[in-house]
Structures are given as C-alpha cells and as structure tokens.
C-alpha positions in Angstrom: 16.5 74.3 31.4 16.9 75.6 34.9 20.7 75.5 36.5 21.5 71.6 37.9 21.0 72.8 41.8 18.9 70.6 44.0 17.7 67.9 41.6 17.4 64.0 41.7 20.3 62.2 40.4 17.9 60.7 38.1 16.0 64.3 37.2 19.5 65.7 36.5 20.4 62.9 33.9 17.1 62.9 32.4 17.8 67.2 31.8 21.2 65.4 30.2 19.5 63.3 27.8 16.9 66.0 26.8 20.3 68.3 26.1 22.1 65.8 23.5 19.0 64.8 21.9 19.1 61.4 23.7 15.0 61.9 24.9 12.6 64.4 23.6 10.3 66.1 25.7 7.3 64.8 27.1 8.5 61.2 26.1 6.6 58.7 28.0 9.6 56.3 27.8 12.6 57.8 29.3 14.1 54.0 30.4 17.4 55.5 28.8 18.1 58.0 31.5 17.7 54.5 34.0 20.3 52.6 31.3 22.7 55.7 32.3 22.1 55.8 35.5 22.1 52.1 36.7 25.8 52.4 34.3 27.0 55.3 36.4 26.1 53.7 39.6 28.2 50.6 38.7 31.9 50.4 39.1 32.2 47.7 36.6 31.0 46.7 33.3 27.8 45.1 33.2 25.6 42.9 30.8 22.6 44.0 29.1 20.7 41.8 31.0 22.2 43.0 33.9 21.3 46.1 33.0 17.6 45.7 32.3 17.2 43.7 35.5 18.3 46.8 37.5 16.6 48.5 35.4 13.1 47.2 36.2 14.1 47.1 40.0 14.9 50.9 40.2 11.7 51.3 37.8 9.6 49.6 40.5 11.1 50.6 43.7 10.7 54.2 42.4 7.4 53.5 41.2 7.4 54.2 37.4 6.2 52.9 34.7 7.8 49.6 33.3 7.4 51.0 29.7 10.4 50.3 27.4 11.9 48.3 29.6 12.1 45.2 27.3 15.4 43.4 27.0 15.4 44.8 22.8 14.8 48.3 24.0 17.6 48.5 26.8 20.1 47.4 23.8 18.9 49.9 21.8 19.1 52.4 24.5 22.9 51.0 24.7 23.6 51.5 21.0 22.5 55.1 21.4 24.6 55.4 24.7 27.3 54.0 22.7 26.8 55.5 19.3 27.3 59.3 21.5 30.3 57.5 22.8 29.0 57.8 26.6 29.8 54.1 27.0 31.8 51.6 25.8 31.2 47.7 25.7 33.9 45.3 26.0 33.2 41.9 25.3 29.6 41.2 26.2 29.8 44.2 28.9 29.0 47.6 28.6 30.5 50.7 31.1 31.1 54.4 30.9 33.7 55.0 27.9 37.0 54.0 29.8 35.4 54.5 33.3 36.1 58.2 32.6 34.1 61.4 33.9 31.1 62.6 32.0 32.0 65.9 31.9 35.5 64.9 30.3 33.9 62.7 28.1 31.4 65.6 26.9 34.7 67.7 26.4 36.8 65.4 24.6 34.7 63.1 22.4 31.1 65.4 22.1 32.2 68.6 22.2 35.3 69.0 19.8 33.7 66.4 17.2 30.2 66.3 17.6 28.8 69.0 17.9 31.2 71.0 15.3 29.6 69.1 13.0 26.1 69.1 13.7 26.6 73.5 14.0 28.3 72.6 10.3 24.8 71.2 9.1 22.9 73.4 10.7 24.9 76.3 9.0 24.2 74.8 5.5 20.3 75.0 6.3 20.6 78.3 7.2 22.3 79.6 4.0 19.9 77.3 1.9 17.0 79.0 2.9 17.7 82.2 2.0 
C-alpha cells in the first residue's frame, strides 16, 4: 500500500486491517475497521452494544452501508480484535489491550510472536514444495 500520509483516520485503519489479514480486499463489509475505530476514539471500555450503536451512527452520518453491522457480527469482529490481541475485554467491556499504543502493541504482542510464527509456516510450505 501507499505510505500513511494524508489519509482519513478511518482509510488509514482500514490499510491496517487489510495488513494483518483482519479484511481482505474488495470486502463489502469492512464494519471491523468502525469496531477499531469507534474503540480507539473511546477513552474507556465499552459494551458490545455500545459498540454497535456507534457503530451504526458513524455508519450513517458517514453515509455507508449498514452491512454487518448486526449485534452477532460486531462480537465477532471483537473476538477477531481480541484473538490478534488489539483489545482486551474486561468484564462485559471491551478497550484497546491495556489502553496501550497500537504501534507498541504491534511491537510487543504481533510482531515478536505472531508473525514469527506465521513466517515459520510459511517456511514449511516453501520447502514442501520442492
């Protein structure tokens, strides 16, 4: 993708999510980079209804689509925000993992365990296809 200069807030998480696999291109649904968003806005941890509720008003007063934006899809967005440990939930809230910086976060939770991994399995392809 292009460098992150002179972008939407919005446009430049949607180029995150593309990057860690989170949306694919050309996916019609992209309610997930609005579940980040509406969490990196918020200074506090907030309920999934909370979540899809400001979810649908940023939807509509930027006029998109509604698509996805049922309450069973915004938790399944969550889990996948949670499962790349962006967020965190605590009790029935959910936030950033420990209110932290993205960047930091990439660095310390995606970048020494993650991806290590994932260039593991990727190696094993390689040497299988010979």
């Amino acid at each position: 993708y292009e460098r992150p200069y002179k972008m939407s807030k919005r446009e430049l998480i949607k180029k995150l999510c593309l990057s860690i696999g989170l949306l694919q291109p050309g996916d019609s649904r992209d309610v997930i980079v609005d579940v980040l968003l509406i969490l990196l806005e918020s200074k506090e941890g907030l309920e999934s209804e909370t979540i899809k509720r400001e979810v649908v008003k940023y939807r509509k007063k930027n006029k998109l689509q509604l698509k996805g934006v049922a309450g069973s899809n915004v938790r399944r967005q969550l889990k996948r925000l949670k499962d790349m440990f962006l967020i965190e939930r605590i009790g029935n809230d959910y936030r950033i993992n420990e209110n932290e910086d993205l960047a930091r976060i990439f660095e310390e939770k995606i970048e020494k365990y993650y991806i290590p991994s994932i260039v593991s399995r990727v190696k094993e392809y390689f040497n299988a296809v010979k």
